[in-house]
C-alpha positions as CSV (number, residue, x, y, z in Angstrom):
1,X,11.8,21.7,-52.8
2,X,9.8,25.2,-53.5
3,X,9.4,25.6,-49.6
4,X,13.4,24.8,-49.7
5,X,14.3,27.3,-52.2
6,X,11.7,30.4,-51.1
7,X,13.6,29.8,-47.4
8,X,16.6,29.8,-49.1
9,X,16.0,33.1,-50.4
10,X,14.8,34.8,-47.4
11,X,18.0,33.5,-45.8
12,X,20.3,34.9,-48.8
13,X,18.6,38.3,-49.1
14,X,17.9,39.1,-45.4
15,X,21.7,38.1,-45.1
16,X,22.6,40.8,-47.8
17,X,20.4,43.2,-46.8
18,X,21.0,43.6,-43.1
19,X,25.1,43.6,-43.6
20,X,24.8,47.2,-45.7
21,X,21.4,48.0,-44.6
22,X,19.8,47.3,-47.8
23,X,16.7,45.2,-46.4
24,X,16.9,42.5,-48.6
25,X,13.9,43.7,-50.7
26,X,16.7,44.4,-53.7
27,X,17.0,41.0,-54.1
28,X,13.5,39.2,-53.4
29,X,11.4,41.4,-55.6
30,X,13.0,40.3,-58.6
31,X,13.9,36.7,-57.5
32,X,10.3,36.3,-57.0
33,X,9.3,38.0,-60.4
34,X,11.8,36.0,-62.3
35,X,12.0,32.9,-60.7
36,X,7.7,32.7,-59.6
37,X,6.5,29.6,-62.0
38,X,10.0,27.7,-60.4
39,X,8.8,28.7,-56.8
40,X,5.3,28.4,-56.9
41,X,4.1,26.8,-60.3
42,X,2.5,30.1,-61.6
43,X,4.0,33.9,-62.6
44,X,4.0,36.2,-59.8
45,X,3.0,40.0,-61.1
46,X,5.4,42.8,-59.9
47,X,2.7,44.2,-57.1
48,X,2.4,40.9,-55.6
49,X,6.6,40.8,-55.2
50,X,6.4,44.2,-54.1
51,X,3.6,43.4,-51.5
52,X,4.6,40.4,-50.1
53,X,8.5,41.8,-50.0
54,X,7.6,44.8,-47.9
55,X,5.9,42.0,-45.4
56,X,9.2,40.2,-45.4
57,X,10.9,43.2,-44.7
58,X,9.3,43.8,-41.1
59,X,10.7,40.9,-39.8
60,X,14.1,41.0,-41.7
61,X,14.6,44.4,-40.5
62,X,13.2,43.5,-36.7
63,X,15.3,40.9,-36.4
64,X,18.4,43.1,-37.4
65,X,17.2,46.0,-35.3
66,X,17.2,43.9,-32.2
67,X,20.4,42.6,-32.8
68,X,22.4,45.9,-33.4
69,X,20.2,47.6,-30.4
70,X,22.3,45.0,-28.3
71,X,25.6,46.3,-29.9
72,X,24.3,49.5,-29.4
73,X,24.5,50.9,-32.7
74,X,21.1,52.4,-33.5
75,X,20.6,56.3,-33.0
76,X,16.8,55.9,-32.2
77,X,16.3,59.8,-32.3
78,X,17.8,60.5,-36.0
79,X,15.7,57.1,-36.9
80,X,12.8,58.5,-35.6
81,X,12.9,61.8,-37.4
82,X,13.7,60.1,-40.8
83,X,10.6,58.2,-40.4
84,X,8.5,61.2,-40.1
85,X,8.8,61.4,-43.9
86,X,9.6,57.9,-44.8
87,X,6.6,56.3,-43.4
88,X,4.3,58.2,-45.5
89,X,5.8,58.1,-48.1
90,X,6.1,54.5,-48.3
91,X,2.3,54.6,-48.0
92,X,2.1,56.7,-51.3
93,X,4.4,54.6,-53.1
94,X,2.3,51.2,-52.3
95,X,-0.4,52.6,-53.6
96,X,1.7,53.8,-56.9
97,X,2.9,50.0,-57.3
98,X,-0.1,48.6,-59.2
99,X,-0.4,51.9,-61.5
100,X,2.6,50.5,-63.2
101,X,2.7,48.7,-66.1
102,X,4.0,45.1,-65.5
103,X,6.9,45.5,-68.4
104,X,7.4,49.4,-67.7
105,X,8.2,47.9,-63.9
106,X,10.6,45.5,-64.7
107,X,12.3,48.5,-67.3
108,X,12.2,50.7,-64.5
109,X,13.3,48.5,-61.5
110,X,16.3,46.9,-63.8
111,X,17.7,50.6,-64.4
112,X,17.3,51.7,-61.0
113,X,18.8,48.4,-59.2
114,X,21.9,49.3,-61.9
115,X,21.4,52.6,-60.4
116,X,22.2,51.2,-56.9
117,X,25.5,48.6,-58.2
118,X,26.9,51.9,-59.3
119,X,26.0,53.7,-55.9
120,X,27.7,50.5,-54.1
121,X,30.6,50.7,-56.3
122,X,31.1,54.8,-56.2
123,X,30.5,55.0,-52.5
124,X,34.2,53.1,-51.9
125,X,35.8,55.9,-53.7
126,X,33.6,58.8,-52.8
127,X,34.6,60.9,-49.1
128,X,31.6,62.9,-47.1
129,X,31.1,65.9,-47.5
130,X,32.6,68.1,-45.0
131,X,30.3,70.7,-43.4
132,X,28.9,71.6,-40.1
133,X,25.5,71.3,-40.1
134,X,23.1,72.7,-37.5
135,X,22.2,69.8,-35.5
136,X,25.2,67.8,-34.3
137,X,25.2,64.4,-32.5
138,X,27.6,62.8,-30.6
139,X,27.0,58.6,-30.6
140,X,29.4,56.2,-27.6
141,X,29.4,52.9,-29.6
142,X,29.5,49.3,-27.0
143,X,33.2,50.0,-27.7
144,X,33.7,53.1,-25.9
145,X,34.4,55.1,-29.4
146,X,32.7,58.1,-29.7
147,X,31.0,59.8,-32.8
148,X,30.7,63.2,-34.3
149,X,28.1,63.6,-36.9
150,X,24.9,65.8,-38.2
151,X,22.4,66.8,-40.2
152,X,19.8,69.7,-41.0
153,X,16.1,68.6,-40.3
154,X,14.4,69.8,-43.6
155,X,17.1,67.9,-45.6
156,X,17.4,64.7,-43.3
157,X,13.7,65.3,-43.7
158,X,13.1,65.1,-48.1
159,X,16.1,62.5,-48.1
160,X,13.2,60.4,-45.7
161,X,10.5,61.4,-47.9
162,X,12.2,60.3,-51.5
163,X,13.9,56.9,-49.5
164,X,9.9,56.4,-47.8
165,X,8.7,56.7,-51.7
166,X,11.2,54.4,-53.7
167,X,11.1,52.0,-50.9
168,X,6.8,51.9,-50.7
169,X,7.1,51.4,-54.8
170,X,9.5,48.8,-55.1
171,X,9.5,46.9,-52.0
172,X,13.4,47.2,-50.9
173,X,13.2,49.1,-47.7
174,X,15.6,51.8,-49.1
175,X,18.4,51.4,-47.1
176,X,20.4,51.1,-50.7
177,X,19.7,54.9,-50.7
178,X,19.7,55.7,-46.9
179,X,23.0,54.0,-46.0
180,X,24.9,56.4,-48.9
181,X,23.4,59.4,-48.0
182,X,23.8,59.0,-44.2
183,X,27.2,58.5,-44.5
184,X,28.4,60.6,-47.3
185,X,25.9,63.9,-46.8
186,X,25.8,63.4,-42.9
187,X,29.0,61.7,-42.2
188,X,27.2,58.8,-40.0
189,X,29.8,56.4,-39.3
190,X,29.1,53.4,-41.6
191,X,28.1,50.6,-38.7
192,X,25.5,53.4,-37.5
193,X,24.4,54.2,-40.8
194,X,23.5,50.7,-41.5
195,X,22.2,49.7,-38.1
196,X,19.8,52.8,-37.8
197,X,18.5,52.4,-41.5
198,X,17.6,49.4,-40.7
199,X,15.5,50.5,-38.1
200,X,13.5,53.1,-40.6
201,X,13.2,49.9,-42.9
202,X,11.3,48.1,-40.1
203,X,8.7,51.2,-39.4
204,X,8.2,52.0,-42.9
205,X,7.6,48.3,-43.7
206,X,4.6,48.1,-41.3
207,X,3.0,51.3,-43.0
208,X,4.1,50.5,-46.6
209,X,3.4,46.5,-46.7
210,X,0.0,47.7,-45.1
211,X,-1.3,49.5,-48.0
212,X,-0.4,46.6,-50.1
213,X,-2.0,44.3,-47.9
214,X,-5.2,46.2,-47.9
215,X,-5.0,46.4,-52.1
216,X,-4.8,42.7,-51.8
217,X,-1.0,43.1,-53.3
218,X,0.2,40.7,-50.7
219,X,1.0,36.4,-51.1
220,X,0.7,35.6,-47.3
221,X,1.6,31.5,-47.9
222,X,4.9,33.3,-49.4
223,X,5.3,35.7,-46.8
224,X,5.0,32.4,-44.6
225,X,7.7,30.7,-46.5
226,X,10.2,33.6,-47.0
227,X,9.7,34.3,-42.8
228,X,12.2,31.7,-41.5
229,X,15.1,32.4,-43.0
230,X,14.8,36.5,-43.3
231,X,14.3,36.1,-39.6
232,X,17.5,34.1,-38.8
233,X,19.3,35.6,-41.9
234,X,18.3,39.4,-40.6
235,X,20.2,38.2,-37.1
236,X,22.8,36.2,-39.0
237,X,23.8,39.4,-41.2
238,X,24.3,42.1,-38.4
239,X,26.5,39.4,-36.5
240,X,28.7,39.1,-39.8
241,X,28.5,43.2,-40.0
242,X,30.2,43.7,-36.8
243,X,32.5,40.7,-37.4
244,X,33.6,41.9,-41.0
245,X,34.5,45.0,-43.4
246,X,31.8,43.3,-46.0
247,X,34.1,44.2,-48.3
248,X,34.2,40.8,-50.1
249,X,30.0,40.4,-49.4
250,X,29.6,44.2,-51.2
251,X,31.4,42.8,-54.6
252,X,29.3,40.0,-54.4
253,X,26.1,42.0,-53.6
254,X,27.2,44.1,-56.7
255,X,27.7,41.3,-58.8
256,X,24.3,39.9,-58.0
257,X,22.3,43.3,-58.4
258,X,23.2,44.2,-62.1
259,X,23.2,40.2,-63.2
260,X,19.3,40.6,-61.7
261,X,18.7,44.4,-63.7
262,X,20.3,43.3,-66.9
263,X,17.5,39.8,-66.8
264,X,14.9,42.5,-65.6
265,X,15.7,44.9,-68.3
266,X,15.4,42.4,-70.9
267,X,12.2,40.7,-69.5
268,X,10.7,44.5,-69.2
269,X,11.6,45.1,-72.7
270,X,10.0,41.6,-73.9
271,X,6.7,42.6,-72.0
272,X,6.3,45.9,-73.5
């Protein structure tokens, strides 16, 4: 039943994650914090989750790379040159995970995955900024429709660098920060927002999940168990995103996120 359940999960969250190019992270770091003596008979401590989240996150995010590559709807180039800063970072962050107290994380993680329901929420009502910025790109979707968008390399640059941090500390890829700002800063069309994020996600998972790995931050049976369904979910979630508006999956998402920072909150402030 606990091999059941933690598949489950990689399914549900890998699902989530790759339809707004959140990872999935958002939702398995605290499942696994709240939910570890259900899962695997014992507590699992916040590094752990973060560890063995990031290691999910390479294959989650592979598998919905290689599917949106086929739809064409990953700008490699501007992926690339966010990673420059992301990787990194998400090296420095890994290694910041275990310097946190296990109540302050759960205070701090609850507040900042409230953080991110709000961003959800806001980001329907909020219109990109309108500016021409220096470099300009032009993306042909497998559709025929072109694209107009841009950034500025130093900026595109510290958004990478904040995104590689968050996502190294707690485990959830950052796409809940890069799909926002790509679309609303850089006025990236939505679809290749999400599909190139993802695509950061998987290289700064290798780097990040590696630090953890080599702090011994990492549950491999669980990254074992988890595997399955973030693999098929990762595939099954950027089908439904070309398929679908997501409006309906968002709420849902939203729902889920501050029901999961209010428990963590409360947890965090029990631990203290």
């Amino acid at each position: 039943m606990e091999l059941v359940l933690l598949i489950l999960l990689g399914l549900v969250a890998a699902v989530f994650g790759s339809i707004v190019g959140l990872g999935g992270g958002i939702i398995i770091v605290p499942a696994l914090m709240l939910l570890g003596p259900q899962l695997t008979g014992a507590e699992i401590d916040h590094a752990t989750a973060v560890g063995t989240s990031l290691a999910v996150l390479i294959v989650t995010a592979l598998a919905s790379t290689l599917t949106y590559a086929k739809q064409k709807r990953v700008d490699f180039k501007s992926g690339w040159m966010l990673f420059i800063t992301s990787g990194p970072a998400a090296m420095v962050g890994s290694a910041l995970t275990g310097s946190l107290k296990n109540g302050v994380f759960q205070l701090v993680f609850g507040v900042f995955m409230l953080l991110m329901a709000a961003l959800l929420i806001a980001r329907d009502y909020m219109k990109p900024i309108v500016r021409q910025w220096p470099v300009q790109r032009t993306f042909t979707d497998a559709n025929g429709i072109t694209h107009t968008y841009g950034y500025a390399v130093l900026p595109a640059l510290a958004v990478g660098l904040g995104v590689g941090l968050i996502s190294g500390l707690f485990g959830i890829g950052g796409g809940s920060l890069f799909v926002p700002v790509m679309v609303l800063l850089f006025r990236f069309p939505p679809h290749l927002a999400t599909a190139t994020s993802m695509f950061v996600i998987f290289l700064s998972s290798i780097l990040g999940s590696g630090v953890h790995a080599w702090l011994g931050e990492t549950d491999y049976w669980l990254v074992l168990a988890l595997v399955p369904g973030a693999w098929i979910g990762g595939k099954l979630g950027a089908y439904i995103a070309s398929r679908m508006t997501g409006k309906k999956v968002l709420w849902l998402l939203r729902v889920t996120l501050v029901l999961l920072a209010v428990q963590l909150i409360i947890e965090g402030f029990a631990r203290l």
